[in-house]
C-alpha positions, 0 to 999 in steps of 0.5 A: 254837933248839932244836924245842920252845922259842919264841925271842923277837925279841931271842934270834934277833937275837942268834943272826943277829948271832953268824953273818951273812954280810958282805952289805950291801944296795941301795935300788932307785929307782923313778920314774913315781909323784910323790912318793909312796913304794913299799914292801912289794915283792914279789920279781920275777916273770915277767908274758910276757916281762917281770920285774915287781915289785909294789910299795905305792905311797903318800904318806909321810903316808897309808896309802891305798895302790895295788898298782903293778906296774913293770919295770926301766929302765936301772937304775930302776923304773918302772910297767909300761904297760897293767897293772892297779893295784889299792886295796890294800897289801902285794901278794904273788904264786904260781902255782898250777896254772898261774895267777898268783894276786895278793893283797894287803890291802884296807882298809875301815871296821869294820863293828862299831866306828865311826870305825876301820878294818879289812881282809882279804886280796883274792885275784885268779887269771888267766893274766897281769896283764891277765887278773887277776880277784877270786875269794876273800877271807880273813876281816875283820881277817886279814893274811898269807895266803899260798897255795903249790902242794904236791908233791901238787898239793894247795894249803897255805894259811899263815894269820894270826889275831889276837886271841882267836884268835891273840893279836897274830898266829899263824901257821895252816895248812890244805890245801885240795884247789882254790882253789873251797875258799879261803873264809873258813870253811876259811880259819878251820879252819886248825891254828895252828903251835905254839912259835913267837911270844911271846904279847908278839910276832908275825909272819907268813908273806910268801911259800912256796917249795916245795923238791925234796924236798917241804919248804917253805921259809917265808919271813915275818916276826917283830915285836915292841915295845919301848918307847914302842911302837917296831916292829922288824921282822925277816926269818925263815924256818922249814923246814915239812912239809906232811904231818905240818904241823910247823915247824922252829925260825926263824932272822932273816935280815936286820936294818936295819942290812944295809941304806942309812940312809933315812928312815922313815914315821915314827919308831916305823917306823924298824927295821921290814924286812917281807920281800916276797920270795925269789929262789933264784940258781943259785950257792947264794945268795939276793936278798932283797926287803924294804920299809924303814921303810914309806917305801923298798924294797930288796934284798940277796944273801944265803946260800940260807936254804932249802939247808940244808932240802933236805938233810933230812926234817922230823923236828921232833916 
């Protein structure tokens, strides 16, 4: 789309069915968890010597979820040993000075409304898994902070509002100078991102990766409704600079159909793929890691989305 104008789901949809590559995904197999599902994974990271991935760990019929870290097995996933396993849902990783920084969504009962629930987003810091403790909070009701380490050593904070500010979910950003400074008051500060989502639709930002020339290339997602209160999910990235903080337009990256059938949590979940992360090869491609349906977790090798940023200074006015 051109820089200015909003695209709906259902236009970028279109665009990406117009070009996308002929790639097809896999289902990875986990084991060591019962019965229960493993969805919304991060991409592998590296823990020692070891390639880990974070993974929601819950029953099909429950949202009370575990954060479980496991590592590959002749072919299949399984809990790592000795690793820590945290109350929380959809995990996110970086590395910020050094440290590894884990996330993810804590759910609790709403202060305010008796009988429902809200949550916040729970950061940890530490040199490796073992050393992971709790050190900030986002606001009540905020999913999808995101943190990335800036070219100037300074951190971009990626946020996501709901509600009176927000709507159904924009995305915000601020620079903060350490992470002393990620609390809720900065965190609330944050600028929203203009010409990007519907008022009828949403998205967020899953994972930032800094490019060479100082660009980042934002890796997130863009949801709507239809009928019925269906949920389609769909992976986008957008070019963002963070000096003169203006986004590139979005462009879909994936669709349910790239991927194996498989059930799903239930069936107003079916076309959902929330993006958990990014792994730029070597050969101009890219491994995508999504979960599906919120009941699977797969991965596909796709075009590098983020080539084509690294060959630009943002000029989105």
């Amino acid at each position: 789309m051109k820089p200015g104008e909003k695209a709906s789901c259902q236009q970028l949809l279109a665009v990406y069915k117009e070009k996308k590559p002929n790639c097809f995904g896999e289902k990875l197999q986990f084991v060591g968890v019962g019965q229960r599902d493993v969805y919304n994974i991060t991409a592998p990271f590296v823990d020692g010597t070891e390639l880990v991935i974070a993974g929601r760990v819950e029953e099909r019929d429950s949202e009370d979820s575990q954060v479980i870290f496991f590592v590959e097995r002749d072919g299949k996933w399984s809990p790592k040993e000795d690793a820590p396993a945290f109350r929380l849902q959809d995990p996110f990783v970086t590395r910020i000075g050094g440290e590894l920084i884990f996330g993810g969504v804590q759910i609790f009962p709403h202060p305010e409304k008796e009988g429902q629930l809200n949550w916040r987003t729970l950061f940890y810091r530490g040199s490796d898994l073992n050393s992971l403790h709790y050190f900030a909070a986002g606001p009540g009701g905020m999913k999808d902070l995101r943190l990335v380490e800036l070219a100037d050593g300074k951190i971009g904070v990626f946020t996501r509002p709901q509600g009176k500010v927000g709507g159904r979910g924009t995305i915000g950003f601020i620079k903060i100078n350490s992470l002393a400074e990620l609390t809720v008051e900065n965190i609330e500060q944050a600028r929203l991102l203009m010409n990007q989502f519907l008022p009828e639709e949403w998205g967020g930002v899953n994972e930032v990766h800094l490019l060479k020339n100082g660009l980042l290339g934002v890796l997130g997602h863009i949801a709507c409704f239809s009928a019925g209160e269906y949920r389609h999910y769909y992976p986008m990235v957008f070019p963002f600079d963070p000096e003169l903080e203006i986004a590139g337009p979005m462009e879909i990256i994936a669709c349910r159909d790239d991927f194996p059938a498989g059930p799903a949590k239930n069936e107003k979940l079916a076309d959902v793929l929330f993006s958990g992360g990014l792994c730029r090869n070597d050969d101009g491609t890219a491994t995508l890691y999504v979960g599906v349906s919120d009941a699977e977790a797969h991965r596909i090798t796709i075009p590098d989305p983020f080539l084509k940023y690294e060959s630009f200074v943002c000029s989105y006015k």
